[in-house]
C-alpha positions in Angstrom: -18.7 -21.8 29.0 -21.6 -22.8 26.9 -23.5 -25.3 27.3 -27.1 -27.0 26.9 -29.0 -27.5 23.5 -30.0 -23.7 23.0 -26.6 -23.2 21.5 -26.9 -22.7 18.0 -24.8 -21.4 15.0 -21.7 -22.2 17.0 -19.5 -24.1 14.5 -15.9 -25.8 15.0 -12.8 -24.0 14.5 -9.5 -25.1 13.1 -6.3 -24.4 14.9 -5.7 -21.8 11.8 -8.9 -19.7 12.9 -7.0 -19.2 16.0 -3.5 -19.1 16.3 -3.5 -15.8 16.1 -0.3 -13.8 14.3 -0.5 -12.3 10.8 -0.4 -14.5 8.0 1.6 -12.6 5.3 4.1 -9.5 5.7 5.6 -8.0 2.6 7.0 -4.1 2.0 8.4 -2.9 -1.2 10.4 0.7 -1.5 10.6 3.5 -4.4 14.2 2.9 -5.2 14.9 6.1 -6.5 13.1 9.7 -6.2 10.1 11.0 -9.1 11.2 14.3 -9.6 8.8 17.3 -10.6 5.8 14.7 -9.8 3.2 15.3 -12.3 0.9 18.0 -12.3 -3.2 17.8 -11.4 -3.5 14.2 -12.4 -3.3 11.2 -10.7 -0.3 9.2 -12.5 0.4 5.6 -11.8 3.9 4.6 -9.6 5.3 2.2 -12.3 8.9 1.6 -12.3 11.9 1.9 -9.4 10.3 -0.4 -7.3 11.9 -3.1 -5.5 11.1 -5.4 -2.4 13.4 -4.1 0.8 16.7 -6.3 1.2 18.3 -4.3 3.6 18.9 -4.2 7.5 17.4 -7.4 8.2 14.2 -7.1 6.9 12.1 -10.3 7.3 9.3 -10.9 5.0 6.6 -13.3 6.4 4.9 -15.5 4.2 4.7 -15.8 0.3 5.1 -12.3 -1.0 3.2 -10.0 -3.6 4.5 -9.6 -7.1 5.3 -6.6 -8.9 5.3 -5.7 -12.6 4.7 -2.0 -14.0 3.4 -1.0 -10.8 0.4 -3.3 -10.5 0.8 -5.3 -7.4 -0.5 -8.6 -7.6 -1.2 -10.8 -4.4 -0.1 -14.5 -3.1 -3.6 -16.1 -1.9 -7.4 -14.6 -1.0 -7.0 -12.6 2.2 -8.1 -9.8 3.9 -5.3 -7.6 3.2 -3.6 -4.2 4.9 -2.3 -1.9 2.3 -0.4 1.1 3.8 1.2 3.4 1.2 4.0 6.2 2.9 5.6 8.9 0.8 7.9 11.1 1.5 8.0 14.0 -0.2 10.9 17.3 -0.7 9.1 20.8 -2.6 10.1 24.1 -3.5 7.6 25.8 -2.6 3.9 25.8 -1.4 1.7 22.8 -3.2 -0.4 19.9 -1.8 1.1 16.6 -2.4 -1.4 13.8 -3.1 -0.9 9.6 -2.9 -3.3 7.0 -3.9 -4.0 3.5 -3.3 -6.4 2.4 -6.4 -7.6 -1.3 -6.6 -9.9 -3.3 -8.7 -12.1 -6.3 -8.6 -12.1 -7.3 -11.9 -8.6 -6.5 -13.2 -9.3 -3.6 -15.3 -11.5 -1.1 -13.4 -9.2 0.9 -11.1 -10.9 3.3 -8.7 -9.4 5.3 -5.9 -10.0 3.6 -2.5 -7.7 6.0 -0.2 -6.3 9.0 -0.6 -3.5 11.3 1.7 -2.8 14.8 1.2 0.4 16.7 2.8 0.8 20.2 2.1 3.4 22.6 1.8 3.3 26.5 2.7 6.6 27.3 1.3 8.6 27.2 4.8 8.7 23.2 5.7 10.5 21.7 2.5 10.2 17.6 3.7 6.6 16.4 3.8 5.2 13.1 4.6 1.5 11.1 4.0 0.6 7.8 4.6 -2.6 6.7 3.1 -4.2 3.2 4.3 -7.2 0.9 2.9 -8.7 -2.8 4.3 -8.8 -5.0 1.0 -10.6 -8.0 0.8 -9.3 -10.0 -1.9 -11.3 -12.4 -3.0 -9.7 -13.7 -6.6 -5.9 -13.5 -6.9 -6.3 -13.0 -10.8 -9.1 -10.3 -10.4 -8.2 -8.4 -7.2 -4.8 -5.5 -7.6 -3.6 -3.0 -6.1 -1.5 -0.1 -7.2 -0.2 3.1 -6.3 -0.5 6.8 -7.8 0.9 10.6 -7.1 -0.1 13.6 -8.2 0.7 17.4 -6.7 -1.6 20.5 -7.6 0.0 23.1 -10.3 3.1 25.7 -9.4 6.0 24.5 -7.8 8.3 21.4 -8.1 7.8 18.4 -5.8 9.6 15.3 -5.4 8.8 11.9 -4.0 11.9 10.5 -2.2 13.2 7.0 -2.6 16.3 5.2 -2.4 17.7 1.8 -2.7 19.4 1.8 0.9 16.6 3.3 3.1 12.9 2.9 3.3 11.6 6.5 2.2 8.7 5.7 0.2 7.0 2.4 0.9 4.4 0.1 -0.1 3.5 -2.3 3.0 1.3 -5.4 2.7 -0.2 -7.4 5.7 -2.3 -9.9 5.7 -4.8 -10.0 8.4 -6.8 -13.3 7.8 -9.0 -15.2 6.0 -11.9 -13.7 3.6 
């Protein structure tokens, strides 16, 4: 307990600051596969995605919006963005993703990265790249999502309209 009148800097909190739980949940899919994903570039994930409807998903909260693959989201936060690919090649390649965001709507730079690689004998491949946003402006602060694989063989990244294969997952942790 504290007590006496040394205690400073000790404010009052709401029942909000500590009821403890996530405040928003939210997880969209690639709803159908990018085959040959483009070569040595880093290429923006901008269409075939859809929120997951299936097997009782349960979003929490108000959710993010979508359009052209720029993600926009509900309220400030500090925000959990976890992007998993799954990924089917023909050969041996490095398979990148990318979570790029931006603070002023316009400027997007690279703020996670994950690599899988292939050596020719595994053919499925996985990466899950994650970043702590702390969004600060609704209209400013995005998030979207980019591939790219190095030069030679083909490489796909798997989705699908049924199953979670390539997701985009939003949590929000708390208050900024």
């Amino acid at each position: 307990s504290v007590s006496g009148s040394g205690a400073t800097g000790i404010g009052q909190l709401s029942f909000a600051d500590v009821s403890g739980g996530l405040a928003m949940a939210d997880q969209f899919r690639l709803t159908s596969n990018i085959n040959s994903l483009t070569q040595d570039s880093a290429t923006l994930i901008s269409s075939n995605l859809a929120r997951v409807n299936s097997d009782g998903f349960g979003q929490l909260g108000t959710g993010m919006t979508e359009s052209s693959g720029i993600f926009t989201f509900p309220s400030t936060g500090i925000y959990l963005i976890v992007f998993d690919g799954a990924t089917q090649r023909g050969g041996s390649n490095y398979i990148v993703g990318q979570i790029h965001t931006t603070t002023d709507n316009s400027t997007y730079n690279t703020a996670a990265s994950s690599f899988t690689f292939s050596d020719g004998s595994s053919r499925y491949g996985s990466f899950s790249a994650r970043f702590i946003f702390d969004v600060t402006d609704t209209s400013t602060h995005k998030v979207a999502f980019y591939q790219y694989k190095e030069s030679g063989n083909r490489v796909d990244l798997l989705g699908s309209s049924n199953q979670n294969e390539t997701t985009f997952t939003f949590l929000k942790l708390g208050a900024t």
